[in-house]
NUZABA-841501 format. One line per 5 residues: number of its first residue (from 1); their letters; for each residue x, y, z of N, C-alpha, C, O. Coordinates in steps of 0.02 Angstrom, whole numbers, plus 50000, padded with zeros to 5 digits. Atoms other than C-alpha are relative to their C-alpha. Layout:
NUM> a> X:Y:Z:X:Y:Z:X:Y:Z:X:Y:Z ~ ...
END
This chain:
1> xxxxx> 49941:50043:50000:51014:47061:50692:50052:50032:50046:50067:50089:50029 ~ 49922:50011:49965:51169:47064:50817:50030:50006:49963:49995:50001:49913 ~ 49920:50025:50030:51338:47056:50733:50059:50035:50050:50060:50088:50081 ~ 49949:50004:49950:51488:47041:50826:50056:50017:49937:50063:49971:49897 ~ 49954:49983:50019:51620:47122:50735:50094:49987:50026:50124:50020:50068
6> xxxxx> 49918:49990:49976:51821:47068:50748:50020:50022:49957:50009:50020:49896 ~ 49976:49926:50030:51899:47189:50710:50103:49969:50038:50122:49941:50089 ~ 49936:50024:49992:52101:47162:50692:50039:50017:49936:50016:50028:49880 ~ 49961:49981:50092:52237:47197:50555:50014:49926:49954:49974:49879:49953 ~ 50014:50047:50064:52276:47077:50422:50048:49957:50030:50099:49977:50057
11> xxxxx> 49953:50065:49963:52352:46900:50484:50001:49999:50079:50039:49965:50114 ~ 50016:50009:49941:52291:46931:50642:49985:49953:50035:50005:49946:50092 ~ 50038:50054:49984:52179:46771:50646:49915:50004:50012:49874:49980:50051 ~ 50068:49977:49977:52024:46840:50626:49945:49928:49944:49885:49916:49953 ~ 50059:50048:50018:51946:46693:50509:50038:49938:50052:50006:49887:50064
16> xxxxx> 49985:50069:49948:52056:46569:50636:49950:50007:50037:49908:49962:50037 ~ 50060:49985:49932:51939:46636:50774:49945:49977:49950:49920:49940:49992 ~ 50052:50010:50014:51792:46594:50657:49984:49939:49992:49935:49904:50005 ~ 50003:50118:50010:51847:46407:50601:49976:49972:50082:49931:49936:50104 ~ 50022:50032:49929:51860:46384:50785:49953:49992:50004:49930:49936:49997
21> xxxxx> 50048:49990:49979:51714:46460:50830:49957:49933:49945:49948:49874:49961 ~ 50041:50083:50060:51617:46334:50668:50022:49946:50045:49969:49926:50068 ~ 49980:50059:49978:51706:46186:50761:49968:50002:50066:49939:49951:50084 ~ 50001:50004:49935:51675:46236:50932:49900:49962:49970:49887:49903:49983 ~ 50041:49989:49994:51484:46253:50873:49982:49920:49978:49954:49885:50020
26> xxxxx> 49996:50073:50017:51487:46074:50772:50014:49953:50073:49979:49905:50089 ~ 49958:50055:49951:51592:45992:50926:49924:49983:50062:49902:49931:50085 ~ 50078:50011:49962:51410:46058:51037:49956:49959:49961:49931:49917:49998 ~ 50041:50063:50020:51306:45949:50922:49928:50071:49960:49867:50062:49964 ~ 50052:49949:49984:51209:46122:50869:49987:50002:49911:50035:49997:49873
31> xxxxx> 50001:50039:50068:51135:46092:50690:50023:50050:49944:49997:50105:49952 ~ 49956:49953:50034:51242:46185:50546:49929:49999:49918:49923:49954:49876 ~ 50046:50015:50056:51093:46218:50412:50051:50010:49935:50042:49972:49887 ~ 49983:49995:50071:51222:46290:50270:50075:50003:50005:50091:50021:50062 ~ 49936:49987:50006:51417:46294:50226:50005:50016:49944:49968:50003:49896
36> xxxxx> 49970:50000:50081:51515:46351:50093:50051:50027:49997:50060:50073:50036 ~ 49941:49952:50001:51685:46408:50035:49993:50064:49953:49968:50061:49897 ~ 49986:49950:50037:51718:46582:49981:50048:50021:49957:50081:49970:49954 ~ 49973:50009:50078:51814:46623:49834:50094:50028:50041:50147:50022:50011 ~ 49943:49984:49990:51957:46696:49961:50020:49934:50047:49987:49884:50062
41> xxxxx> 49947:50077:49994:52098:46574:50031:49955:49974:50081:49976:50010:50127 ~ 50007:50055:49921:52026:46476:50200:49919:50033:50000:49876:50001:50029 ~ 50064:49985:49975:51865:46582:50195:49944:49972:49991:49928:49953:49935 ~ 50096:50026:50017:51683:46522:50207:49951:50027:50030:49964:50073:50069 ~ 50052:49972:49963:51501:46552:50264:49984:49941:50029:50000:49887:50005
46> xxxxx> 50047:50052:49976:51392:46453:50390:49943:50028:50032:49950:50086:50051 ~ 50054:49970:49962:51223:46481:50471:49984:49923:50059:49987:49865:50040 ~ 50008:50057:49942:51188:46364:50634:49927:50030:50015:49901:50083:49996 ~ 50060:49994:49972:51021:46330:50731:50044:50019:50054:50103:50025:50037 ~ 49974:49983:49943:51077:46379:50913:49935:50009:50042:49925:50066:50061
51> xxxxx> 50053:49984:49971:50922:46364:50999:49938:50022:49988:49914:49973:49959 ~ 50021:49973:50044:50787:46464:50947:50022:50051:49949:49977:50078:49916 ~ 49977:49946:50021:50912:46592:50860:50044:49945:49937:50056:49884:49931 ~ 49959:49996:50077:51009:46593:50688:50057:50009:49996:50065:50066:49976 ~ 49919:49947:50004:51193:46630:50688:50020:49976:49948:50013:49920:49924
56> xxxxx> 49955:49999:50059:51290:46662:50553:50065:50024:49992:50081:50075:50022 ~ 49936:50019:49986:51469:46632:50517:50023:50037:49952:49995:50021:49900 ~ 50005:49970:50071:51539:46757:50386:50077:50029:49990:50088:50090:49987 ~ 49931:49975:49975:51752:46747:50394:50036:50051:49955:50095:50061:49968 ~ 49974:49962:50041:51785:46869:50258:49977:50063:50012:49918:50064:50027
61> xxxxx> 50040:49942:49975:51752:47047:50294:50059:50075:49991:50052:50136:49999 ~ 49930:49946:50041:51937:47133:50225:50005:50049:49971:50060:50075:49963 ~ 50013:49941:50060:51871:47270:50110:49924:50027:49995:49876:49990:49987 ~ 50086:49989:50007:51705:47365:50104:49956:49953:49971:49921:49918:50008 ~ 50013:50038:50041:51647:47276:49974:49981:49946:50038:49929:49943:50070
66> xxxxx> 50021:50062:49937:51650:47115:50073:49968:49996:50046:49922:49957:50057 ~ 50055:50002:49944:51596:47175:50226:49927:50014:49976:49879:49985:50002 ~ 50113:49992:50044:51402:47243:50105:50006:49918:49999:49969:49885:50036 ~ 50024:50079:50028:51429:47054:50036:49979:49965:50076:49924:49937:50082 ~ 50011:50068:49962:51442:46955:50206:49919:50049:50043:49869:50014:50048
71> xxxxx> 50074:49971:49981:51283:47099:50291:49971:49982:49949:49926:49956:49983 ~ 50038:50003:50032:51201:47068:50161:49984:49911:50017:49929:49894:50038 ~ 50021:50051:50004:51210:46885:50165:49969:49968:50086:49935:49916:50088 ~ 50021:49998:49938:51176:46895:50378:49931:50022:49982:49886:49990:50010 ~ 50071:49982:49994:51019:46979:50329:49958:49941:49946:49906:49915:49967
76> xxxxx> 50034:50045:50059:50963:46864:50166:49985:49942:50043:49932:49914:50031 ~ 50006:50061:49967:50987:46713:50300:49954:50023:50065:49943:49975:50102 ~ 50037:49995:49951:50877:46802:50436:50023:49970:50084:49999:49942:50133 ~ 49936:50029:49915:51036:46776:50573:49982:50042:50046:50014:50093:50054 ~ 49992:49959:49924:50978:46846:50730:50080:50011:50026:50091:50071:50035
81> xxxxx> 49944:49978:49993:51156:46849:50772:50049:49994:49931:50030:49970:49878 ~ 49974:50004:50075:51296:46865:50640:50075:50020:50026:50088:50056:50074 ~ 49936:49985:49967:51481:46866:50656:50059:50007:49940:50070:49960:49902 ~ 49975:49989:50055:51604:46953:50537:50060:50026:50034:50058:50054:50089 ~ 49915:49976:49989:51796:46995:50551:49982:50078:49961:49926:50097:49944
86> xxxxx> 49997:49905:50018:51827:47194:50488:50080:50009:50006:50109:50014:50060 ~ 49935:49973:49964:52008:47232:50462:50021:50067:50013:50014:50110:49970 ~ 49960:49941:49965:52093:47370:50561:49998:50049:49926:50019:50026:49872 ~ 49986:49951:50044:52073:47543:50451:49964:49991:49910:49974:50025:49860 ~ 50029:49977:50079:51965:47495:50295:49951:50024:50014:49943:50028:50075
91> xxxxx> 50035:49949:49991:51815:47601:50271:49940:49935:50012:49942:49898:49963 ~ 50062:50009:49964:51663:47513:50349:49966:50015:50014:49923:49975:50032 ~ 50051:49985:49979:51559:47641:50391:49923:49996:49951:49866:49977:49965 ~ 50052:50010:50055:51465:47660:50218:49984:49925:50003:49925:49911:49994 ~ 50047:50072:50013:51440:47467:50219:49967:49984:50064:49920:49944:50068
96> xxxxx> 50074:50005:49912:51355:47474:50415:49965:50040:49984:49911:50033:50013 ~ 50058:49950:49972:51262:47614:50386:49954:49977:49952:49896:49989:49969 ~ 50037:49998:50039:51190:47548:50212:49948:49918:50020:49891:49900:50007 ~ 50045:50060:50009:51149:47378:50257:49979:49974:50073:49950:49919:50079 ~ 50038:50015:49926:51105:47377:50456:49960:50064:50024:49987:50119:50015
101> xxxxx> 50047:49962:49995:50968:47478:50508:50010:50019:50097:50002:49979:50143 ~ 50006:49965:49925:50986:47588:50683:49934:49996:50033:49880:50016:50009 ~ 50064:50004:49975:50866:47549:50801:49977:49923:50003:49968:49889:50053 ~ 50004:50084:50014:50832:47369:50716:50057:49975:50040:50065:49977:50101 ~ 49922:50024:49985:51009:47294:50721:50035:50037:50049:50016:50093:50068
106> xxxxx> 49960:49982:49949:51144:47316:50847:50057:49960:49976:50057:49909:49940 ~ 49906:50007:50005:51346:47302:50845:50024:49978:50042:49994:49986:50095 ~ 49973:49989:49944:51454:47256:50945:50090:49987:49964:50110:49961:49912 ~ 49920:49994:50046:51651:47273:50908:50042:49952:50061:50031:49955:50121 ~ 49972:50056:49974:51766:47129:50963:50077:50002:49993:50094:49977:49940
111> xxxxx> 49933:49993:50043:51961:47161:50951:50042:49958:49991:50046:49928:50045 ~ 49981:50066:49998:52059:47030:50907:50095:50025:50023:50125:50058:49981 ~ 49930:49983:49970:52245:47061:50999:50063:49987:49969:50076:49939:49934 ~ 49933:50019:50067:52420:47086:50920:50037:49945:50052:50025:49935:50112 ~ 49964:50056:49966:52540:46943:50965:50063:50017:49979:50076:50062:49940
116> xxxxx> 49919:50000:50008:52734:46911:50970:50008:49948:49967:50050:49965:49925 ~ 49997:50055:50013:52732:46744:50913:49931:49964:49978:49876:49980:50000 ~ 50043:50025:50023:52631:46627:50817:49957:49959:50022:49901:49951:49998 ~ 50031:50040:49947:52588:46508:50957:49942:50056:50044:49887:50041:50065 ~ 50031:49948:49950:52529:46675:51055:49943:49999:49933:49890:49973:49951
121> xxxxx> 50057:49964:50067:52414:46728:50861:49963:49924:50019:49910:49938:50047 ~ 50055:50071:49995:52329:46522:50881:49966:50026:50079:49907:50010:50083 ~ 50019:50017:49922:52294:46556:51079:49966:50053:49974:49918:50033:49941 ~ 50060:49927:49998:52206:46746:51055:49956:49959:49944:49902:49954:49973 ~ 50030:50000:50030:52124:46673:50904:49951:49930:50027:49900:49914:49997
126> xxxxx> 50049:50051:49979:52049:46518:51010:49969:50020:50054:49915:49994:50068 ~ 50033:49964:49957:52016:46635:51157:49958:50049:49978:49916:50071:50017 ~ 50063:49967:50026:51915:46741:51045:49929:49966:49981:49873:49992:49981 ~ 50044:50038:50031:51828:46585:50973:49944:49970:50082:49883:49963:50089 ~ 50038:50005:49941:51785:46541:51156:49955:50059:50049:49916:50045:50094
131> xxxxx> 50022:49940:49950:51736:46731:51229:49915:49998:49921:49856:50009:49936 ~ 50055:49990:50047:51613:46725:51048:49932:49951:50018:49873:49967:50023 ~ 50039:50043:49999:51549:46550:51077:49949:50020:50077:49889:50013:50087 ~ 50064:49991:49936:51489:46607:51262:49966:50050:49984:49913:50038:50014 ~ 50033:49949:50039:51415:46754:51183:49930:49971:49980:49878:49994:50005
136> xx> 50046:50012:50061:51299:46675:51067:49953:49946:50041:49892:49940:50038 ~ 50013:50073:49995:51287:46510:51152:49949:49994:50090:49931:49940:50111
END
């Protein structure tokens, strides 16, 4: 598995960049096999077809804890790629090292940019949703 990690502090826009990204992927016509909301405020999961590949959509990722839950659920869905927010300074390493395998899996870290304004936090978080979507897509 891939996963694309954004990585950003808290209110950054790191599940905005993910709704996008879900919409952008819907707006291509690209078939969404699962949704669902997560128990925190705006968050959810999705897994898309994308070709022959799997991606998975996973906007919660705030606390160790979370980040094992959403790897775990990238691997249970067999997402060749996988895309999870991480905020700035919580401990993450114990939940990469336990549930992605070196060698198998690969990382990649994505930063999501501080802003002045709230118009500027929507634009980085739709320019992330667009630098992800060419990524994957």
């Amino acid at each position: 598995m891939k996963v694309y990690f954004i990585r950003g502090d808290m209110d950054f826009g790191k599940t905005s960049a993910c709704r996008k990204l879900r919409e952008k992927l819907i707006d291509k016509n690209f078939s969404e096999l699962c949704y669902g909301a997560l128990e925190w405020e705006n968050d959810f999961y999705s897994v898309f077809n994308i070709g022959d590949k799997k991606v998975g959509i996973y906007s919660a990722g705030d606390y160790g804890s979370i980040l094992r839950e959403a790897l775990k659920f990238g691997a249970n869905n067999n997402c060749d790629i996988f895309i999870c927010p991480v905020r700035t300074n919580i401990k993450y390493n114990k939940p990469i090292n336990d549930c992605l395998t070196q060698g198998k899996d690969t990382w990649e870290w994505i930063y999501m940019p501080s802003f002045d304004t709230e118009d500027e936090r929507v634009r980085n978080a739709e320019n992330l949703a667009q630098q992800i979507f060419e990524l994957i897509s």
